[in-house]
C-alpha positions as a Markdown table, in Angstrom:
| # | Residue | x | y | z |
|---|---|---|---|---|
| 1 | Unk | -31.1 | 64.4 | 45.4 |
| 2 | Unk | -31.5 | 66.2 | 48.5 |
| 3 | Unk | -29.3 | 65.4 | 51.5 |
| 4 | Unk | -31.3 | 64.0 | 54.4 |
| 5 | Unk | -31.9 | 66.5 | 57.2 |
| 6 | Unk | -30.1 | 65.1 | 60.6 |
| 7 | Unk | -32.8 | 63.7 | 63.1 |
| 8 | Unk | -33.9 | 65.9 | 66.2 |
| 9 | Unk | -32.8 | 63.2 | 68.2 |
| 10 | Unk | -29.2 | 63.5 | 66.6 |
| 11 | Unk | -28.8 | 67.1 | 67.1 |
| 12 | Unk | -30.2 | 66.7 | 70.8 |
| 13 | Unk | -27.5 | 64.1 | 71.6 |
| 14 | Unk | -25.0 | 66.6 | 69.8 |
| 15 | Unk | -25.9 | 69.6 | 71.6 |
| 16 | Unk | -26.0 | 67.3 | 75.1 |
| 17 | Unk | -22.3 | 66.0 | 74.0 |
| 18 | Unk | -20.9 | 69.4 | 74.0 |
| 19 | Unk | -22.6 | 70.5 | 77.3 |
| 20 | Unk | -21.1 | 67.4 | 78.9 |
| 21 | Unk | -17.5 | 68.3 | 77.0 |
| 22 | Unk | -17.9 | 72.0 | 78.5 |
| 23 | Unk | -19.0 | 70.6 | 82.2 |
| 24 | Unk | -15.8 | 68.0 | 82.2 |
| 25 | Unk | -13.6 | 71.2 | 81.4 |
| 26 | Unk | -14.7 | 73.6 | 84.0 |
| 27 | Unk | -14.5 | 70.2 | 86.2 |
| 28 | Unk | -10.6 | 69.9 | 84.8 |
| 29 | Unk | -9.7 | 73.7 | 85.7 |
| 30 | Unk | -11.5 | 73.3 | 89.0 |
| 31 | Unk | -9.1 | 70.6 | 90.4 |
| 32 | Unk | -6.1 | 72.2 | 88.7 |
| 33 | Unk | -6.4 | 75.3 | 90.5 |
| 34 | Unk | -7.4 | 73.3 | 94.0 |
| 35 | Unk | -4.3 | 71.2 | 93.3 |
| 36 | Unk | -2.2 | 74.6 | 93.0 |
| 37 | Unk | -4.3 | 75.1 | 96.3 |
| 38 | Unk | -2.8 | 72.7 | 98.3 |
| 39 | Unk | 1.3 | 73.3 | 96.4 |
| 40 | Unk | 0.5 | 76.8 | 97.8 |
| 41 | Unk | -0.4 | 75.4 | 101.4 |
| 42 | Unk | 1.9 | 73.0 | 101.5 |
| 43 | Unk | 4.7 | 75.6 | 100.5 |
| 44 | Unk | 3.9 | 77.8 | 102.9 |
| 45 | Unk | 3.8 | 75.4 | 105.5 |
| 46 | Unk | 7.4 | 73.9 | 104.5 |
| 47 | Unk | 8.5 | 77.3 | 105.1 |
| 48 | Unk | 7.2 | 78.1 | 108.6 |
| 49 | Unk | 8.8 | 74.7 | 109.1 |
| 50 | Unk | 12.2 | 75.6 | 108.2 |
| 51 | Unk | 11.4 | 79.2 | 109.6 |
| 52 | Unk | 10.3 | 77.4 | 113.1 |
| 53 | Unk | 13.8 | 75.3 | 113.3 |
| 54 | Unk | 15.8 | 78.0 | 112.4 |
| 55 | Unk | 14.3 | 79.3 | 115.3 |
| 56 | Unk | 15.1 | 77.2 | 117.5 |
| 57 | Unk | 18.6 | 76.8 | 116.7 |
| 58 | Unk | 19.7 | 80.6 | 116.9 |
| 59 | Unk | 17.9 | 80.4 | 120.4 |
| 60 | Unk | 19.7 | 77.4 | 121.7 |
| 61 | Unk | 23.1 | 78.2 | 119.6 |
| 62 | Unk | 23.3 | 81.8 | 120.7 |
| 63 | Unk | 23.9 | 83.2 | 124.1 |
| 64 | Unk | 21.3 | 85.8 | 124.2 |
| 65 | Unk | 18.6 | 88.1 | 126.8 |
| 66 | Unk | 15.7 | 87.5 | 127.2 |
| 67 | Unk | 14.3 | 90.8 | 125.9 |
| 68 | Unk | 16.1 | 90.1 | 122.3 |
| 69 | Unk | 15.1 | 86.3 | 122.4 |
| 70 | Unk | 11.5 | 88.5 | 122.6 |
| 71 | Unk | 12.5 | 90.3 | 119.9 |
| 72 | Unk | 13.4 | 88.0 | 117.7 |
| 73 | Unk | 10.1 | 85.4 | 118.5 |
| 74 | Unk | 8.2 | 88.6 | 117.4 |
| 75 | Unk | 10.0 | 88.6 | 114.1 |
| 76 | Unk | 9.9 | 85.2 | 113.2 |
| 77 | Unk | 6.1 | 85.3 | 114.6 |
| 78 | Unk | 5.2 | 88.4 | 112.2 |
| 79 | Unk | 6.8 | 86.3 | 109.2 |
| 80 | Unk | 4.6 | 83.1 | 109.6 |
| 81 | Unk | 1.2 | 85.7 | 109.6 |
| 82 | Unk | 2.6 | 86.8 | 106.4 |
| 83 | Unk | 3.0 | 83.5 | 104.6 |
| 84 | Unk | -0.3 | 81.8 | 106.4 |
C-alpha cells in the first residue's frame, strides 16, 4: 500500500508555519539588541552623571583659578563627547 501524499493545503500551512517561526525570531533579536540599546544609553548616561558630580565637588572642594577650573570643565566636557 502506498502512503498517502500530504494535501497542498498541509504543506502550504507548513511552509507558512515556518515563515511565521523565522519572522518571530528576527522579531526576538530585534528587541534584544534594542534592549542592549538602551543598557548602553542608560550606561553612559549613569556615567556622565557620576562624571557631572564629581565635577562639581572638585570645583566647590578645591580652592582653585579660574583658568584651571577652565581647564578642567574642558576635560570633563571632552570625556562626556566620548561616551555620548
Amino acid at each position: 500500500m502506498a502512503s498517502p501524499e500530504p494535501d497542498i493545503d498541509d504543506l502550504s500551512h507548513k511552509r507558512r508555519m515556518e515563515e511565521l517561526e523565522i519572522e518571530m525570531f528576527e522579531v526576538e533579536i530585534k528587541a534584544k539588541k534594542l534592549a542592549n540599546a538602551v543598557l548602553a544609553r542608560n550606561s553612559a548616561r549613569e556615567h556622565l552623571i557620576k562624571v557631572t558630580q564629581q565635577y562639581r565637588e572638585l570645583c566647590q572642594d578645591s580652592i582653585m583659578d579660574e583658568r584651571t577650573r577652565s581647564m578642567l570643565k574642558k576635560g570633563f566636557l571632552n570625556m562626556a563627547k566620548a561616551v555620548g
